[in-house]
HTML snippet that shows the backbone in 3Dmol.js (N, CA, C, O; Angstrom):
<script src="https://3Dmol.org/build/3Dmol-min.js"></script>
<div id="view" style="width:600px;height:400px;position:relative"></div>
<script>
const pdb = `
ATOM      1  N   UNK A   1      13.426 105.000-277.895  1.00  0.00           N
ATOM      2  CA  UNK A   1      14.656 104.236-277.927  1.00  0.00           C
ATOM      3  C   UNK A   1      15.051 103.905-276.488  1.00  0.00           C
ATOM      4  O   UNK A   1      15.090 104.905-275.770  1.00  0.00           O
ATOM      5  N   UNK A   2      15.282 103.021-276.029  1.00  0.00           N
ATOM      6  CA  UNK A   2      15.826 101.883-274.632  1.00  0.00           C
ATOM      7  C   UNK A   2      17.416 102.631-274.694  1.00  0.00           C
ATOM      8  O   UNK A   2      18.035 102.903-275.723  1.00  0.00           O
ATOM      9  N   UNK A   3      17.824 102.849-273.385  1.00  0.00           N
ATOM     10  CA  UNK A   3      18.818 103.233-272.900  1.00  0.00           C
ATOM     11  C   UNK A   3      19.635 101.894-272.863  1.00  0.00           C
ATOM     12  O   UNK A   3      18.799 101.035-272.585  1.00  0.00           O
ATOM     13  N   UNK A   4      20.075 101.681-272.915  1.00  0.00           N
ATOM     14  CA  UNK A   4      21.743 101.003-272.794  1.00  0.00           C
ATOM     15  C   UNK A   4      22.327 100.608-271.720  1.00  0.00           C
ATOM     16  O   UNK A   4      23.216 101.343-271.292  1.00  0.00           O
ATOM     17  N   UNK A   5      22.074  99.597-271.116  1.00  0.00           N
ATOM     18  CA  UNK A   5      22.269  99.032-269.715  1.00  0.00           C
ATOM     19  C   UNK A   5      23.518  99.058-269.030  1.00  0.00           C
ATOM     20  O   UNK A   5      24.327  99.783-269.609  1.00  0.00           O
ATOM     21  N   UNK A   6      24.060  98.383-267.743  1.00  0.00           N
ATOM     22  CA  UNK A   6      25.452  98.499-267.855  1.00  0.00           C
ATOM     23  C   UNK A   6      25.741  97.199-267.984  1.00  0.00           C
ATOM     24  O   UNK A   6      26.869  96.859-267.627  1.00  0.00           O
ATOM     25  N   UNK A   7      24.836  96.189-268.504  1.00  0.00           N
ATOM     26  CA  UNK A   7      25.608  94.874-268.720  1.00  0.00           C
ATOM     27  C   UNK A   7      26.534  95.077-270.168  1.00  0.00           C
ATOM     28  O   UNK A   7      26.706  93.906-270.507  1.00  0.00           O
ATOM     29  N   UNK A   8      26.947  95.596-270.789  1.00  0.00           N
ATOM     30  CA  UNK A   8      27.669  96.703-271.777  1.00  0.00           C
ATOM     31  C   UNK A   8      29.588  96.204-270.859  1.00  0.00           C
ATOM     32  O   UNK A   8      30.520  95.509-271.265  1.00  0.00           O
ATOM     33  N   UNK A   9      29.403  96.897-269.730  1.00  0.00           N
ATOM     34  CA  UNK A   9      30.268  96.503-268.549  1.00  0.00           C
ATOM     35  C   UNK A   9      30.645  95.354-268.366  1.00  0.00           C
ATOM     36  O   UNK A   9      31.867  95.204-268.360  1.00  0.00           O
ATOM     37  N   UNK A  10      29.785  94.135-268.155  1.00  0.00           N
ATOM     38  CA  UNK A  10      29.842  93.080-267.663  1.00  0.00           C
ATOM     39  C   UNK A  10      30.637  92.576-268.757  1.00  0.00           C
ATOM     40  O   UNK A  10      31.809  92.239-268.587  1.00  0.00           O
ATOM     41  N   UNK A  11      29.964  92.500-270.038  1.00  0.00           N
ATOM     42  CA  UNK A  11      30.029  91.955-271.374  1.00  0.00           C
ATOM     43  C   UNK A  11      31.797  92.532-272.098  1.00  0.00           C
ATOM     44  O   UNK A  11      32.292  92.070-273.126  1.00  0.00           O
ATOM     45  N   UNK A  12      32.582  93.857-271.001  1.00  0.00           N
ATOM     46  CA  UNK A  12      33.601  93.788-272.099  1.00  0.00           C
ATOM     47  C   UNK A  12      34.656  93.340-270.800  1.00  0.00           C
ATOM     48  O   UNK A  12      35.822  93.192-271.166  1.00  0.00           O
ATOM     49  N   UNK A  13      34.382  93.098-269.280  1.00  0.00           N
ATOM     50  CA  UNK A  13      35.071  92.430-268.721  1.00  0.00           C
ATOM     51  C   UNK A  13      35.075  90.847-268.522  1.00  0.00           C
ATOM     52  O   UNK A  13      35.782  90.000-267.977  1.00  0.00           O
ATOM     53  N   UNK A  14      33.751  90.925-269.356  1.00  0.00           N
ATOM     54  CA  UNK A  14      34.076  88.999-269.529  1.00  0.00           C
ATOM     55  C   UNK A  14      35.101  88.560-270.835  1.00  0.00           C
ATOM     56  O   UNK A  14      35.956  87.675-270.842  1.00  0.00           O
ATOM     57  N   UNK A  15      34.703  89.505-271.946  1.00  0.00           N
ATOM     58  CA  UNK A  15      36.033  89.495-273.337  1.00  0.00           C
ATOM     59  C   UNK A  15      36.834  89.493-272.738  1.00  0.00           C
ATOM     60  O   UNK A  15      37.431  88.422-272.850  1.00  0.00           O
ATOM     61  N   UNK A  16      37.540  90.518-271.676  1.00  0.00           N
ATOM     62  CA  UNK A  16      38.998  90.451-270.831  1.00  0.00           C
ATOM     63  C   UNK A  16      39.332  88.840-270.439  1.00  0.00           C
ATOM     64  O   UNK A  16      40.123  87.949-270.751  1.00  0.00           O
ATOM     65  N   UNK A  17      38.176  89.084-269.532  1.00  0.00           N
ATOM     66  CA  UNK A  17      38.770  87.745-268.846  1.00  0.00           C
ATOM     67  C   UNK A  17      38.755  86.500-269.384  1.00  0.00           C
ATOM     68  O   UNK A  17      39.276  85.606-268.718  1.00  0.00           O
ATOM     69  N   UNK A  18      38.021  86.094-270.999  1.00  0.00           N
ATOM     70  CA  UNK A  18      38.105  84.789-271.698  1.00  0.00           C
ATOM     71  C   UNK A  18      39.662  84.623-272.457  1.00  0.00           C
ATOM     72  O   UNK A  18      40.386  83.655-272.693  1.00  0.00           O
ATOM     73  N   UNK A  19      39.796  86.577-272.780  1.00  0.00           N
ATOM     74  CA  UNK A  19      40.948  86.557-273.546  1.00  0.00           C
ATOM     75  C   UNK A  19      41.880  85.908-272.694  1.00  0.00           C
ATOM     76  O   UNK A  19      42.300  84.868-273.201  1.00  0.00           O
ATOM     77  N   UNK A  20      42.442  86.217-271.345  1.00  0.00           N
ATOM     78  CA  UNK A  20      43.520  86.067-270.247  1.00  0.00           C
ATOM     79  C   UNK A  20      43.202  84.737-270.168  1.00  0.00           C
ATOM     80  O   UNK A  20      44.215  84.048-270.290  1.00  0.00           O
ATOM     81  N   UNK A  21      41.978  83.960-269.977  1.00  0.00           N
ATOM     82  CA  UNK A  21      42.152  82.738-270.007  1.00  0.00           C
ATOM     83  C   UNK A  21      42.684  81.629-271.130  1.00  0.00           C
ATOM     84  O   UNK A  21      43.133  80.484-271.157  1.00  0.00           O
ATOM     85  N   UNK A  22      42.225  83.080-272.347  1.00  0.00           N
ATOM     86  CA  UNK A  22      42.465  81.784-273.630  1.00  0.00           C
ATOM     87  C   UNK A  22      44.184  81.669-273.731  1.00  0.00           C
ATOM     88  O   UNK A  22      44.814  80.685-274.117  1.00  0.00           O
ATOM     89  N   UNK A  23      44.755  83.024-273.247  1.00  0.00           N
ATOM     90  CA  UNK A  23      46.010  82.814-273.359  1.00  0.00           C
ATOM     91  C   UNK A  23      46.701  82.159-272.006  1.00  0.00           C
ATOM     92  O   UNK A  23      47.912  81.977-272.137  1.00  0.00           O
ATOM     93  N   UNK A  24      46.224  81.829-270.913  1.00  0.00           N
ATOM     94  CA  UNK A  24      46.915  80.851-269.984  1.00  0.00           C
ATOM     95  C   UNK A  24      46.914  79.100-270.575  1.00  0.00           C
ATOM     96  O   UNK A  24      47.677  78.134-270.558  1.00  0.00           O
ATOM     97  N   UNK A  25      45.577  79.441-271.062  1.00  0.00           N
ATOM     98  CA  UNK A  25      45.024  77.525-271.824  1.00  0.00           C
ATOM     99  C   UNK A  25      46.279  77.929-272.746  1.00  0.00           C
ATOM    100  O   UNK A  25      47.190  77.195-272.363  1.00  0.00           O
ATOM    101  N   UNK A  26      46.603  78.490-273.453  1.00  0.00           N
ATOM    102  CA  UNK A  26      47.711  78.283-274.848  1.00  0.00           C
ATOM    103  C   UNK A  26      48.829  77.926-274.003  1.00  0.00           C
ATOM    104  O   UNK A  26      49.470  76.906-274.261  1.00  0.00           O
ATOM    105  N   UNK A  27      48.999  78.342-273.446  1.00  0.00           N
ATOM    106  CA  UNK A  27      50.621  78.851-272.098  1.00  0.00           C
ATOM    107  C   UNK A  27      50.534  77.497-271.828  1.00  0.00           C
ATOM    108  O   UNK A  27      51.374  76.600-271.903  1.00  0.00           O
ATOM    109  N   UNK A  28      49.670  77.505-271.585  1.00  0.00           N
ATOM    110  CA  UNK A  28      49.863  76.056-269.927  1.00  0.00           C
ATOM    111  C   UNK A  28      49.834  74.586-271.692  1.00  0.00           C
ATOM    112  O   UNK A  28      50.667  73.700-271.883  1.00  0.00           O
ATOM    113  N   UNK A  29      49.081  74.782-272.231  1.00  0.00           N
ATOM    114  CA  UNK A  29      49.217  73.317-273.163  1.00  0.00           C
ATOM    115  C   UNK A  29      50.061  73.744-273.718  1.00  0.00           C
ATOM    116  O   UNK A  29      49.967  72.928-274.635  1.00  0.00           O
ATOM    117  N   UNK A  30      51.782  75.016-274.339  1.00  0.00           N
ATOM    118  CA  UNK A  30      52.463  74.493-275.106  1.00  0.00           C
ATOM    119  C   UNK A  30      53.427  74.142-273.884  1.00  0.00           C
ATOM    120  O   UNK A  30      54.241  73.285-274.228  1.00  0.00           O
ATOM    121  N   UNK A  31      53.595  74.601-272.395  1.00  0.00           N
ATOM    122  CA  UNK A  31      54.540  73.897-271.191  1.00  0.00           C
ATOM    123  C   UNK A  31      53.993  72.288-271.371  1.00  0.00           C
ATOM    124  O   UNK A  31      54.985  71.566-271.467  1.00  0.00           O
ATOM    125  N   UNK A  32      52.795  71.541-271.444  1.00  0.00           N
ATOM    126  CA  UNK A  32      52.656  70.304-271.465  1.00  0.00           C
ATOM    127  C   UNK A  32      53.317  69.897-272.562  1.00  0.00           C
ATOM    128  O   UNK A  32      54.146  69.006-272.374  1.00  0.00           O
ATOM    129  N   UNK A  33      53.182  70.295-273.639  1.00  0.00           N
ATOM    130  CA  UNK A  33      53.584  69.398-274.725  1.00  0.00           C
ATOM    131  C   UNK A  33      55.176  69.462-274.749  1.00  0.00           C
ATOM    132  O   UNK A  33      55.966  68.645-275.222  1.00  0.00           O
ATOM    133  N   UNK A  34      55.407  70.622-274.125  1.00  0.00           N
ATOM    134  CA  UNK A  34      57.077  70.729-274.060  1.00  0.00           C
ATOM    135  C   UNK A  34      57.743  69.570-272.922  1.00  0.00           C
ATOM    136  O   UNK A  34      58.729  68.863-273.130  1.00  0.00           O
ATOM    137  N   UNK A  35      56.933  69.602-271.724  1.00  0.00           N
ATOM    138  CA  UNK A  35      57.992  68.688-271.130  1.00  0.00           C
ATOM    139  C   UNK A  35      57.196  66.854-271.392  1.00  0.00           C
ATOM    140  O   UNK A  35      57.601  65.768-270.976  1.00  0.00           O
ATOM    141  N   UNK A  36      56.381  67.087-271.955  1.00  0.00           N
ATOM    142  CA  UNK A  36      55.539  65.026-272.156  1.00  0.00           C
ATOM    143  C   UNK A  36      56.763  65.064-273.677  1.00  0.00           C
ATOM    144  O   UNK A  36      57.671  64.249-273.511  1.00  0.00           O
ATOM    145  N   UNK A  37      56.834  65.600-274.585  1.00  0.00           N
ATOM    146  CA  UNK A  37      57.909  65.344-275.482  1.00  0.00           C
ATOM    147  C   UNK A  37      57.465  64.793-276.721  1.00  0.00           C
ATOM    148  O   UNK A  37      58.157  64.439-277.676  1.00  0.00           O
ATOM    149  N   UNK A  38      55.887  64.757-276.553  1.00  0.00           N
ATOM    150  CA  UNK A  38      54.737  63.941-277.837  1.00  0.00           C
ATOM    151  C   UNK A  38      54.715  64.985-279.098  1.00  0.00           C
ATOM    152  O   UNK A  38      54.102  66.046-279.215  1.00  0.00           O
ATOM    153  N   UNK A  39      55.830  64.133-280.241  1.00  0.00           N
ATOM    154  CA  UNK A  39      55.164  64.687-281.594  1.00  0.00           C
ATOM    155  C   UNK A  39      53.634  64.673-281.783  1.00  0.00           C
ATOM    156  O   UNK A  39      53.063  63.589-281.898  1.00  0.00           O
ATOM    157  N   UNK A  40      53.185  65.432-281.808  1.00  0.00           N
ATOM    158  CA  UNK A  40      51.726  65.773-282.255  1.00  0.00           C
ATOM    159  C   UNK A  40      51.956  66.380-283.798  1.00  0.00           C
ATOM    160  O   UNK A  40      52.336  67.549-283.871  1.00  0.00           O
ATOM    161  N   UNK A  41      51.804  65.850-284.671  1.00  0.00           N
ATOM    162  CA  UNK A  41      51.909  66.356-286.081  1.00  0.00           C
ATOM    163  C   UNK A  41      50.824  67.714-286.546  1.00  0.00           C
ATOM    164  O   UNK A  41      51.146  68.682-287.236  1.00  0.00           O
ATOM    165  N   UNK A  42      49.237  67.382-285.827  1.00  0.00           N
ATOM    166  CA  UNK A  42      48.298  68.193-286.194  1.00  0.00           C
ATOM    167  C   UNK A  42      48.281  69.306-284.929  1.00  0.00           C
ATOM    168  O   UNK A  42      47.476  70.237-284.896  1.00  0.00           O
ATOM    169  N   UNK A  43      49.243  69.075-283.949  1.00  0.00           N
ATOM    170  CA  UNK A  43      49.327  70.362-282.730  1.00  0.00           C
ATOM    171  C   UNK A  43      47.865  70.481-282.225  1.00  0.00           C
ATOM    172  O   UNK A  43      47.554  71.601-281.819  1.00  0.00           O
ATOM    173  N   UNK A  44      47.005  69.606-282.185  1.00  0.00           N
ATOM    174  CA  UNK A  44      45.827  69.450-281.511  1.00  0.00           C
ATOM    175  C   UNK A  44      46.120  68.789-280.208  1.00  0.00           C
ATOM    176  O   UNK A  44      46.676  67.702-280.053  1.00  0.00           O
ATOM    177  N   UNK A  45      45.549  69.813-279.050  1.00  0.00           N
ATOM    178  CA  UNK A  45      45.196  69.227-277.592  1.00  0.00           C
ATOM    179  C   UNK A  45      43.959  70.151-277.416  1.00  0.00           C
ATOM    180  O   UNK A  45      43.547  71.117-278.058  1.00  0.00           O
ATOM    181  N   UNK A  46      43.418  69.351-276.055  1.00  0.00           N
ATOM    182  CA  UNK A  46      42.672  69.948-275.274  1.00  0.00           C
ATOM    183  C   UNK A  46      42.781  71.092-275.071  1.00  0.00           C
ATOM    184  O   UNK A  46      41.772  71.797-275.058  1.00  0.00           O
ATOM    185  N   UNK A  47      44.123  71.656-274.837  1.00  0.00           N
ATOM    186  CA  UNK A  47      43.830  73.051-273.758  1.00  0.00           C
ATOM    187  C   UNK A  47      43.934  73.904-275.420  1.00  0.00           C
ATOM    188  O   UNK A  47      43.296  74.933-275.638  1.00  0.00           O
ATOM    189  N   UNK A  48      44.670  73.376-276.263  1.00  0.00           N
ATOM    190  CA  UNK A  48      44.626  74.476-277.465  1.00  0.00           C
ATOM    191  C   UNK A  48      43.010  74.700-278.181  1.00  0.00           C
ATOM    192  O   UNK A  48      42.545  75.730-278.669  1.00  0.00           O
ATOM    193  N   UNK A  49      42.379  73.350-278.038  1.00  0.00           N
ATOM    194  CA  UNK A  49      40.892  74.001-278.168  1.00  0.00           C
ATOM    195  C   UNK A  49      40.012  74.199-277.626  1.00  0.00           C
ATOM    196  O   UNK A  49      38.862  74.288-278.056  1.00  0.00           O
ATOM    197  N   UNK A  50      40.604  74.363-276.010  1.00  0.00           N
ATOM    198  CA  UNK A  50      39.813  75.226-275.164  1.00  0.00           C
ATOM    199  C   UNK A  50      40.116  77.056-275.316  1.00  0.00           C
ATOM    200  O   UNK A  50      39.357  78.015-275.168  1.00  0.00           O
ATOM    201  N   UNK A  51      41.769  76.944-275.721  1.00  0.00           N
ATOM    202  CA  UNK A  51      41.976  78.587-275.857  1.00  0.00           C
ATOM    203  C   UNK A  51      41.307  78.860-277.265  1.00  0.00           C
ATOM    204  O   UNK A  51      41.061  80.050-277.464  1.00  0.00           O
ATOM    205  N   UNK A  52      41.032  78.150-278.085  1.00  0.00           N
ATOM    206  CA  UNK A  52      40.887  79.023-279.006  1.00  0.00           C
ATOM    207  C   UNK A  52      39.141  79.244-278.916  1.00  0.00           C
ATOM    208  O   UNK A  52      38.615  80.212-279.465  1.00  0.00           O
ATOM    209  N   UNK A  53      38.322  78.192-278.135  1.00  0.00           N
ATOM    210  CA  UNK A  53      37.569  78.628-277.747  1.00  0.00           C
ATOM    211  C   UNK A  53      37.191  79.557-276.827  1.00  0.00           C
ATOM    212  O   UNK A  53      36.041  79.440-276.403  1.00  0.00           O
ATOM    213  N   UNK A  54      37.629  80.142-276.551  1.00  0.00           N
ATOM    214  CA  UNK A  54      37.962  81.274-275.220  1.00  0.00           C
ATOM    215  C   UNK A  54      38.271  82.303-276.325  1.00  0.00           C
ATOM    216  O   UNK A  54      38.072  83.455-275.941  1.00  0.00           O
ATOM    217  N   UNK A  55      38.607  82.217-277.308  1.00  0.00           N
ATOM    218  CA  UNK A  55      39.252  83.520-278.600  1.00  0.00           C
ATOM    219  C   UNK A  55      38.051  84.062-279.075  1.00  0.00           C
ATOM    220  O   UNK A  55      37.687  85.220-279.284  1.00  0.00           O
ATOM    221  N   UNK A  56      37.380  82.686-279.231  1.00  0.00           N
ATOM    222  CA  UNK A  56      36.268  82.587-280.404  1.00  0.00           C
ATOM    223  C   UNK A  56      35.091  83.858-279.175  1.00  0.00           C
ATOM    224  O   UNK A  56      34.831  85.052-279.324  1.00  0.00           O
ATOM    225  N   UNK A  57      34.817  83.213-278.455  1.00  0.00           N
ATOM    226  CA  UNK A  57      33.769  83.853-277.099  1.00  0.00           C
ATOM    227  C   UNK A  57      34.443  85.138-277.144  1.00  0.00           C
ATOM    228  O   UNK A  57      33.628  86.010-277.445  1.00  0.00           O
ATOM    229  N   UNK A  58      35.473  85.542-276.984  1.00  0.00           N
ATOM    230  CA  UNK A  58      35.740  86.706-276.409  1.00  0.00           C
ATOM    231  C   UNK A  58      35.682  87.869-277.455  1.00  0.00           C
ATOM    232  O   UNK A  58      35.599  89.093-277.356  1.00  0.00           O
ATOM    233  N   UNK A  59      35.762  86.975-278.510  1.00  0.00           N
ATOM    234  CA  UNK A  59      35.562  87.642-279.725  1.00  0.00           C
ATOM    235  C   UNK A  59      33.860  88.447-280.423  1.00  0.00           C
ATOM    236  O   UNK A  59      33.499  89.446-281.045  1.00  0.00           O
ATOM    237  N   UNK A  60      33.290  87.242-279.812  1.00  0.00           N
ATOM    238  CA  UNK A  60      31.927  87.569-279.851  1.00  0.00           C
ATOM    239  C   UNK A  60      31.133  88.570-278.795  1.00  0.00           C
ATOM    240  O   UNK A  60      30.064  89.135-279.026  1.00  0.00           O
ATOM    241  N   UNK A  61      31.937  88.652-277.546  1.00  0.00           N
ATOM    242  CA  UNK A  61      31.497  89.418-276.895  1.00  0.00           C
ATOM    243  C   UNK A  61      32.051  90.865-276.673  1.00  0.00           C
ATOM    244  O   UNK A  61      31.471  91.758-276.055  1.00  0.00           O
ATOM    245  N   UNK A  62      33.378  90.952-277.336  1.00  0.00           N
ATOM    246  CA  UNK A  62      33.765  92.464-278.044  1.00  0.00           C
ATOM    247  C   UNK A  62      32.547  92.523-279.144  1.00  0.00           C
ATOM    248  O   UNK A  62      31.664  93.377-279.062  1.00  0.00           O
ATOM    249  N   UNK A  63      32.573  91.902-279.794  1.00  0.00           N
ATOM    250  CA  UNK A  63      31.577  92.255-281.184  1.00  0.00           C
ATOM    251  C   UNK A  63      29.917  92.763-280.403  1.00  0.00           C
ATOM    252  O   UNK A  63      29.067  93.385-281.040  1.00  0.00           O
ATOM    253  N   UNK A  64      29.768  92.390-279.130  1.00  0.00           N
ATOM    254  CA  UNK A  64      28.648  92.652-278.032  1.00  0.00           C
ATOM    255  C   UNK A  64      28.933  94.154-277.844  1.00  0.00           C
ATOM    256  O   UNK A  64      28.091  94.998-278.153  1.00  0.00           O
ATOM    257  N   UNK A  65      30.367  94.533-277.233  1.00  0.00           N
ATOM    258  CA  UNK A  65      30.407  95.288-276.483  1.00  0.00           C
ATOM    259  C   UNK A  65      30.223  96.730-277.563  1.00  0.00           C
ATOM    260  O   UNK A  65      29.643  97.803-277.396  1.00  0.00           O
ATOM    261  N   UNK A  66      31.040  96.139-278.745  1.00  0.00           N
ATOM    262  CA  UNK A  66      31.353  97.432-279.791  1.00  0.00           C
ATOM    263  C   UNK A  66      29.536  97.889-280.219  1.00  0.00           C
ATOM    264  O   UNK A  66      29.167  99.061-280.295  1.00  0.00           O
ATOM    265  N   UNK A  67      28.833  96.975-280.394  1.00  0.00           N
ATOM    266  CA  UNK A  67      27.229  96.996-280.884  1.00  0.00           C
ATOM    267  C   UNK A  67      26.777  98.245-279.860  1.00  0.00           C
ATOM    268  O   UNK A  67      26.538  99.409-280.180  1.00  0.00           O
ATOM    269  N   UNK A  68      26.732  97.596-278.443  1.00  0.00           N
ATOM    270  CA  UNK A  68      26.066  98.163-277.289  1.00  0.00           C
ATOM    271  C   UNK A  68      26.884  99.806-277.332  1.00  0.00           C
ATOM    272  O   UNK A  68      26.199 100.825-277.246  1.00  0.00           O
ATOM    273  N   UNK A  69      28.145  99.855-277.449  1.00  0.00           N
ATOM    274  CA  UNK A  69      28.677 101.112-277.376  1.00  0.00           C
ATOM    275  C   UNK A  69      27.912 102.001-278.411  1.00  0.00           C
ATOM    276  O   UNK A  69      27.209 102.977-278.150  1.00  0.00           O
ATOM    277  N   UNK A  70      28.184 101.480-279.605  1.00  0.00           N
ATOM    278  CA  UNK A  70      26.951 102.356-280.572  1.00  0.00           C
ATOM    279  C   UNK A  70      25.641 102.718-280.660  1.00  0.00           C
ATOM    280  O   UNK A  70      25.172 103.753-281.131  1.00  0.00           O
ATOM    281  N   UNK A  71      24.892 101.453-279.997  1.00  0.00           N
ATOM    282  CA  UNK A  71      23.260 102.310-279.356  1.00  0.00           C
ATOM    283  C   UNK A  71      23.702 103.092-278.499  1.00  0.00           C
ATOM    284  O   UNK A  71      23.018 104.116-278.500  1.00  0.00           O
ATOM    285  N   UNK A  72      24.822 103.133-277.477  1.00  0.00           N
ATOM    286  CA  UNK A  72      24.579 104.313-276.426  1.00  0.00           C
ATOM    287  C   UNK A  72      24.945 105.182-277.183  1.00  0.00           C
ATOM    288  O   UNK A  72      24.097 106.073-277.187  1.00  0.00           O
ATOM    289  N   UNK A  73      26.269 105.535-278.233  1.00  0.00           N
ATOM    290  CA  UNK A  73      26.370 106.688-278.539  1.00  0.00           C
ATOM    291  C   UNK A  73      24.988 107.002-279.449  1.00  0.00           C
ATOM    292  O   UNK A  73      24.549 108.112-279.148  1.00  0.00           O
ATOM    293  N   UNK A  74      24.355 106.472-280.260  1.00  0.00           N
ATOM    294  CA  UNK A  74      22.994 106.949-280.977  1.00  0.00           C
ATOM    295  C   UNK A  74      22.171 107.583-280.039  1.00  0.00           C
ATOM    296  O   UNK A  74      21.610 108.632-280.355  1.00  0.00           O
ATOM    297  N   UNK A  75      21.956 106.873-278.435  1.00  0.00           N
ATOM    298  CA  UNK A  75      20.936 107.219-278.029  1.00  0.00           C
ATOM    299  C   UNK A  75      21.540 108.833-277.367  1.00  0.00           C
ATOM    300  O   UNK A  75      20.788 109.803-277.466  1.00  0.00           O
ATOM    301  N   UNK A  76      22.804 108.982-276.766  1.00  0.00           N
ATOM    302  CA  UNK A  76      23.197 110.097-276.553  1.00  0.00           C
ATOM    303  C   UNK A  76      22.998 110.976-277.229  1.00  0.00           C
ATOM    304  O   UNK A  76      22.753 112.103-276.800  1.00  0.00           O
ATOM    305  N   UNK A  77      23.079 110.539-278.946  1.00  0.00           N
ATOM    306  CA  UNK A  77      22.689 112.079-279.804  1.00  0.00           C
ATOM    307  C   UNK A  77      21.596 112.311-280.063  1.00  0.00           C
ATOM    308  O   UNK A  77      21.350 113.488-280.324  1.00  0.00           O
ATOM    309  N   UNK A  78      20.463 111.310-280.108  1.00  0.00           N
ATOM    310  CA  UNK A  78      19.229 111.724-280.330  1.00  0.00           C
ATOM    311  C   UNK A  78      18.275 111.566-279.228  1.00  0.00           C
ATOM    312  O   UNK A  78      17.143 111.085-279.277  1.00  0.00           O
ATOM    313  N   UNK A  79      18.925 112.057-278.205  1.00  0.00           N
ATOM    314  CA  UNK A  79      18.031 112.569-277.164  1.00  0.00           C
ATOM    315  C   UNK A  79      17.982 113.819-277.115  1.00  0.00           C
ATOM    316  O   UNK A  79      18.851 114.581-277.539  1.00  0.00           O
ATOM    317  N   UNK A  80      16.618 114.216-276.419  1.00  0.00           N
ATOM    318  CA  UNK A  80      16.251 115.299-276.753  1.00  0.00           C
ATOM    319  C   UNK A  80      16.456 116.315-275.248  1.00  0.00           C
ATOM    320  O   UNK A  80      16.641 115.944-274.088  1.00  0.00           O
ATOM    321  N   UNK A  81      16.386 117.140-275.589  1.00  0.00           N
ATOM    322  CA  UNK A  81      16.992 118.086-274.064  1.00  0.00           C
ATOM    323  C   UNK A  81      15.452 118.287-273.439  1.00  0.00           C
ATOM    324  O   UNK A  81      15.291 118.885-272.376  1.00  0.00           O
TER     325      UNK A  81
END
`;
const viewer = $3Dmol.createViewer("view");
viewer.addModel(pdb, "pdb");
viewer.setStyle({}, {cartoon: {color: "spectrum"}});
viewer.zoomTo();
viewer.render();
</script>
């Protein structure tokens, strides 16, 4: 069984940092739509489907990080002394 790298690391400070971004993209496009004053009926912009793409990624790369945490704990118990 392969040990468990530390890109494990990399992979749950990039979830951080898509999350913080997905929520500045939400921030920053509902300040636009607040001061431009545009009924948008379907609440579709750019920056809202850039954050929720930033949700979607960050989401997938917790779902990375939680995987990788569980081979390390497997490999921790079935190693042998």
């Amino acid at each position: 069984m392969k040990k468990p790298g530390y890109d494990t690391l990399i992979y749950f400070w990039l979830s951080i940092a898509l999350s913080f971004l997905g929520f500045f993209l939400q921030f920053f496009g509902a300040q636009v739509a607040f001061r431009d004053g545009d009924p948008n009926p379907m609440a579709l912009s750019p920056f809202g489907i850039a954050s929720t793409g930033c949700f979607a990624l960050a989401f997938i790369f917790g779902l990375v990080v939680i995987h990788k945490t569980i081979a390390m704990l497997m490999f921790l118990v079935q190693k042998k002394p």
